[in-house]
C-alpha positions in Angstrom: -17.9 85.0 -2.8 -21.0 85.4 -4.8 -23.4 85.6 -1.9 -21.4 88.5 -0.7 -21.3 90.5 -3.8 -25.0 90.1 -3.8 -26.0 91.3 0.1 -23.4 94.1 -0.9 -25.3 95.1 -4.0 -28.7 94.5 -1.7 -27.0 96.5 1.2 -26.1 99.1 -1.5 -30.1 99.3 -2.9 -30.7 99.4 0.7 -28.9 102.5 1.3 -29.7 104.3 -1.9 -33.1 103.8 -1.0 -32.9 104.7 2.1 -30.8 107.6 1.5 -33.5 108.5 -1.0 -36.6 108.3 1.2 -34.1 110.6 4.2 -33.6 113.1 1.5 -37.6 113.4 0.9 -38.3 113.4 4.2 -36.2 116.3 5.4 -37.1 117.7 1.9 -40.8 117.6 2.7 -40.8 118.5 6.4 -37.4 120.0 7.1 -36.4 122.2 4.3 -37.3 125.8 3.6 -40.0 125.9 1.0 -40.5 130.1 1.1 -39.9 132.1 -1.6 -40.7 135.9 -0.4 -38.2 138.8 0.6 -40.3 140.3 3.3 -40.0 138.4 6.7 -43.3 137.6 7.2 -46.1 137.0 5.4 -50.2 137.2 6.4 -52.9 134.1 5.2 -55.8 134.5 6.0 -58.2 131.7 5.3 -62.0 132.0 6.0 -65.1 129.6 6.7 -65.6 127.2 4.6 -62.0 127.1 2.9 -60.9 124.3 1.3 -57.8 123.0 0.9 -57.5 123.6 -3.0 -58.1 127.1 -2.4 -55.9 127.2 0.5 -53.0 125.9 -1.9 -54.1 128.9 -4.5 -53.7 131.5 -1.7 -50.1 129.5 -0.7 -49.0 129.2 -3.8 -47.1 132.4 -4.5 -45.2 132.4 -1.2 -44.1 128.7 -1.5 -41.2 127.0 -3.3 -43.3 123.7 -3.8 -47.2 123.4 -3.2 -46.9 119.5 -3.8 -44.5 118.9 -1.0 -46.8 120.9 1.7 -49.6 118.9 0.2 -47.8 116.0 1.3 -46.4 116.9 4.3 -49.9 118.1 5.2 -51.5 114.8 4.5 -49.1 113.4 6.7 -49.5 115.8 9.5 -53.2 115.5 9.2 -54.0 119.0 8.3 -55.6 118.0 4.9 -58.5 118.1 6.1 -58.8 120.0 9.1 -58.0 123.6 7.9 -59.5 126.2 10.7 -60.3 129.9 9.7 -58.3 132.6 10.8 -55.0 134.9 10.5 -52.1 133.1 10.2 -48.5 134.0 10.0 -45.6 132.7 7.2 -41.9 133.2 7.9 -39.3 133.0 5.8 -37.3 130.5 6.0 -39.9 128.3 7.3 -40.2 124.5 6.6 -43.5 122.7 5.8 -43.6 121.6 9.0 -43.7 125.0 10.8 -45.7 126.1 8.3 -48.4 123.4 9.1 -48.0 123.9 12.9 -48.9 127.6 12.3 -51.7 127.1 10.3 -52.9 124.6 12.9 -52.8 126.4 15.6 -51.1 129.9 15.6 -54.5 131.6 14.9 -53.2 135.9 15.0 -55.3 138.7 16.3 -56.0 141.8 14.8 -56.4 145.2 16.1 -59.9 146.6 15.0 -59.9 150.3 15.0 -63.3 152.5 14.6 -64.3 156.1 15.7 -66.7 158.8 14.4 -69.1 157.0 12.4 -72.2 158.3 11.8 -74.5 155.4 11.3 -74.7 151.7 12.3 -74.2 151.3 8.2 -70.6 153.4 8.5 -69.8 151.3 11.3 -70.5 148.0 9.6 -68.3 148.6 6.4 -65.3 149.8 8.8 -65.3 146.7 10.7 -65.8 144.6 7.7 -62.6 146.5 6.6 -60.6 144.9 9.6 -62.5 141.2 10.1 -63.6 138.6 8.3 -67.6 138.7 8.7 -69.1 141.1 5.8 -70.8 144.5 6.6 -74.0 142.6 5.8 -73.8 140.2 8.1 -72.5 143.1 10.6 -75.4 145.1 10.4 -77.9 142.3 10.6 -76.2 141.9 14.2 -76.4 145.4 14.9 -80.1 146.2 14.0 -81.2 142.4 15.4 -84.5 143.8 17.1 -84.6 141.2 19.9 -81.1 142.2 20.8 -81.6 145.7 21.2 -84.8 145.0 23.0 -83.4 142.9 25.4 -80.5 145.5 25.8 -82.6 148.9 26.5 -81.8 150.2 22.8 -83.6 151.3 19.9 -83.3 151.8 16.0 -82.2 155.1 16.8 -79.6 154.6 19.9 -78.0 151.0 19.0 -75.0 153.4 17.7 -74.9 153.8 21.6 -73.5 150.4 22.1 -70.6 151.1 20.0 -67.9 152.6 22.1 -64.7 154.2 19.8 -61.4 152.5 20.4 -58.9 150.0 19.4 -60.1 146.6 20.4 -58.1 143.1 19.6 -60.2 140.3 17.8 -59.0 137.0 16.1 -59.5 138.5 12.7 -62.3 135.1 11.8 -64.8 136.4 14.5 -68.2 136.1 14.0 -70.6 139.0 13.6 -72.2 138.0 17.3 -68.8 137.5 18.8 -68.1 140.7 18.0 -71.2 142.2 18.9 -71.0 140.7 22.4 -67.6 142.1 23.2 -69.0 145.3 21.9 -71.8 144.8 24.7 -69.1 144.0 27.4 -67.4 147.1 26.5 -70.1 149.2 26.8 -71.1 147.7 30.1 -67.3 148.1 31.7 -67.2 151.5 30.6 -70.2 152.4 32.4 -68.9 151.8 35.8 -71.1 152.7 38.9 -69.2 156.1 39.0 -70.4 157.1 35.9 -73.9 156.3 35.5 -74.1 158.3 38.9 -73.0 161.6 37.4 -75.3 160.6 34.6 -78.0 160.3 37.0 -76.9 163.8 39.0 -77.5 165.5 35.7 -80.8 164.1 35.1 -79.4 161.5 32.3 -78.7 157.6 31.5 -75.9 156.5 30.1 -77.4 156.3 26.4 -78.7 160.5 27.0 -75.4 161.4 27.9 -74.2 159.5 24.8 -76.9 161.2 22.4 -75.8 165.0 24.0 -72.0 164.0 23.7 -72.4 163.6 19.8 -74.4 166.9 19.7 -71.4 168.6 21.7 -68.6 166.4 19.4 -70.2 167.9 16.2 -70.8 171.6 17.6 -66.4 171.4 18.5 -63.7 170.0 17.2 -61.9 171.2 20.1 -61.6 168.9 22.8 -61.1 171.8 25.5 -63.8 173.5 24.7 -66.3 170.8 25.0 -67.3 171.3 28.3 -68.5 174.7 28.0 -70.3 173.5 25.1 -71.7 170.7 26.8 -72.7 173.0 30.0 -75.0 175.4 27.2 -77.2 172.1 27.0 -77.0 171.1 30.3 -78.5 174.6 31.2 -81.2 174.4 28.3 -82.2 171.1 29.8 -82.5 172.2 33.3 -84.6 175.2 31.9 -86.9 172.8 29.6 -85.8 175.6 26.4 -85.4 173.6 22.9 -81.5 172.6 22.1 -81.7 173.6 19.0 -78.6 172.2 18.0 -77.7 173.3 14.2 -75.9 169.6 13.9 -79.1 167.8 14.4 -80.8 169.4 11.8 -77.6 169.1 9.4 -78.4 164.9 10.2 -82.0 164.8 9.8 -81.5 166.6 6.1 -78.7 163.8 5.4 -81.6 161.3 6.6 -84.5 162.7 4.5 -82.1 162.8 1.5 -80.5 159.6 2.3 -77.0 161.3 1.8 -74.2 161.2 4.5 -71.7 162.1 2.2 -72.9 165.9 1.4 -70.8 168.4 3.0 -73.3 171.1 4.8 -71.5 174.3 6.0 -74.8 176.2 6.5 -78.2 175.5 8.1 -80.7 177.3 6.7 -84.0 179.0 7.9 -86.1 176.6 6.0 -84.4 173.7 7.3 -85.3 174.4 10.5 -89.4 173.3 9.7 -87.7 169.5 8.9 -89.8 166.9 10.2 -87.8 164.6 12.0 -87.4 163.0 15.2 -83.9 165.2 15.4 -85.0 168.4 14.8 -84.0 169.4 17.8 -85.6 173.3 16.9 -89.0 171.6 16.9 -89.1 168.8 19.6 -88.0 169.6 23.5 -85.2 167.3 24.9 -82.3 165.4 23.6 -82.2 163.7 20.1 -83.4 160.0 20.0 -80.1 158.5 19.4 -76.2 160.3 18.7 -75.8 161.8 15.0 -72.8 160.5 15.5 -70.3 158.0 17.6 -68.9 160.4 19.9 -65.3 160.3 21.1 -65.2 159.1 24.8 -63.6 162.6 25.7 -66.6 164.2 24.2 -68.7 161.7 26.7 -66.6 162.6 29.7 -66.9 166.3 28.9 -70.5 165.9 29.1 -70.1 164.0 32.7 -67.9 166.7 33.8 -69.7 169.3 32.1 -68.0 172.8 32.5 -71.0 175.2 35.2 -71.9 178.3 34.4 -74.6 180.6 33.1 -74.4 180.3 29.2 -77.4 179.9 27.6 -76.2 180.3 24.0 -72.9 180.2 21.3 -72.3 180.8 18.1 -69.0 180.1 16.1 -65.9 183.0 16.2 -64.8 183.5 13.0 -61.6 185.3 14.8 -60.8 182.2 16.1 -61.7 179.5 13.6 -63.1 176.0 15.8 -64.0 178.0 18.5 -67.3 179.7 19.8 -69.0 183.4 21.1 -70.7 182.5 24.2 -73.6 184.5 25.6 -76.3 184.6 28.7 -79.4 186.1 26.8 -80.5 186.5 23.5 -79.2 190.5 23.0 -75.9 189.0 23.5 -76.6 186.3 21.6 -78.2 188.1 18.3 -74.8 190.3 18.6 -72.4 187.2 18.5 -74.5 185.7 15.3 -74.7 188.9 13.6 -70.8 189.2 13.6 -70.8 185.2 12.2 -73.5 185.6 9.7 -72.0 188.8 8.1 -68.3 186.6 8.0 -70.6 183.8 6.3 -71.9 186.3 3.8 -68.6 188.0 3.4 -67.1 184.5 2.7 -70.3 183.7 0.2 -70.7 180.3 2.5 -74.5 180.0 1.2 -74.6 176.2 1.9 
């Protein structure tokens, strides 16, 4: 009788304890340990994290930080924390939650258009990734790169085609570089570089007029014609004198892309720069800005005709008075200075 009451009280341990150790197992690995409203919830966790500062960043979304410690000692992700975007759901258990962070790693979509400088560029992508606009631009300007590419200081904006692209949101500056690269090579499919070539152009030309054309309009549909005035200038070996590439080498000399310039003076037209496009024959070095691709296929598919010259309309604000010869010409600009003047735009 005695030897039963005591393997019933050790059966009774047994099960307590046992029962005990089942509740902290499912409490560890089974329960939900979120604590946000919102269904989901981003982490993003870098090079070099550790898991201390991984448990920091955790810590507001999660009911207990010890018990994903220890369900993620046991799961062996203590010490093998990867960089990356990761997603949290609520409701989630520690175990999800570790299988996510292990291997769930989330894209992002990286979004960039109209930047005027390898710089702009740099800080918008460091907006959307993890690598700094530092370490972005020392991959952009890398001179053996470029080199090896057919670019220059003043064309690598080239490279860099507007668009929505998806990354994992830890890729490295180069990574991202080199998709950049594989972009720009798809995009210029054999069909394109030949009507670059029928108008006397590369691909990296026709990227250098396109940003002329994209600053000169704002309207897409009238890009063409606007892109045919150059074309013709080309073809005739006259000066572009494009007002926009002035308006850049003054922002260059000053060291000021944030000054608004409605009005390019005659002084400003002596500015020694290589994109003073009033002093040197040809195209610009490199694009004063990233031109949409629309403004690179109007340019391609330039609109032909005998325009030699434009000037904007005031009666119809964004667009332009075109002329064949400079009577015509000095007409159309008389009737935009004098709206200038009336409007006291002085700069």
């Amino acid at each position: 009788m005695y030897r039963r009451k005591i393997l019933f009280i050790i059966v009774m341990i047994g099960l307590v304890f046992g029962l005990y150790f089942f509740y902290l197992f499912n409490k560890t690995f089974f329960w939900d340990n979120t604590k946000f409203v919102n269904e989901v919830k981003y982490i993003y966790i870098k090079d070099g994290e550790t898991f201390e500062s991984l448990c920091n960043q955790l810590s507001p979304y999660l009911n207990s930080v010890s018990d994903f410690t220890v369900a993620a000692k046991k799961k062996g992700y203590f010490n093998r924390i990867k960089p990356g975007k990761y997603a949290l759901h609520k409701g989630s258990n520690n175990n999800e939650i570790i299988n996510s962070l292990r291997s769930k790693n989330l894209t992002v979509k990286v979004t960039f258009n109209n930047q005027e400088r390898l710089e702009n560029l740099a800080a918008r992508v460091a907006e959307q990734i993890a690598p700094d606009s530092i370490t972005l631009i020392r991959a952009f300007r890398d001179t053996n790169f470029l080199k090896q590419n057919g670019f220059s200081k003043y064309n690598a904006l080239s490279m860099y085609l507007p668009n929505t692209y998806e990354f994992f949101w830890n890729t490295s500056a180069l990574k991202f570089r080199e998709k950049m690269w594989k972009s720009y090579k798809n995009f210029w499919t054999k069909a394109r570089v030949k009507k670059a070539n029928e108008i006397g152009l590369n691909p990296k030309n026709v990227i250098s007029l396109a940003s002329v054309v994209q600053k000169e309009s704002q309207k897409a549909d009238e890009r063409p014609r606007i892109a045919g005035v150059y074309i013709n200038r080309l073809n005739q070996k006259m000066k572009l004198q494009a007002d926009p590439t002035i308006i850049y080498a003054l922002k260059l000399k000053y060291e000021n892309f944030d000054t608004v310039i409605k009005r390019v003076l005659y002084e400003d037209l002596k500015i020694k720069s290589p994109f003073n496009t009033y002093l040197k024959r040809g195209l610009p070095p490199g694009p004063i800005t990233m031109p949409d691709l629309s403004s690179i296929e109007a340019v391609l598919n330039y609109e032909r005709h005998k325009f030699l010259y434009f000037v904007a309309n005031p009666n119809q604000p964004g667009y332009h008075l075109f002329a064949t010869n400079g009577r015509s010409h000095n007409r159309n600009k008389k009737v935009y200075t004098d709206w200038l003047n009336s409007n006291r735009v002085y700069r």
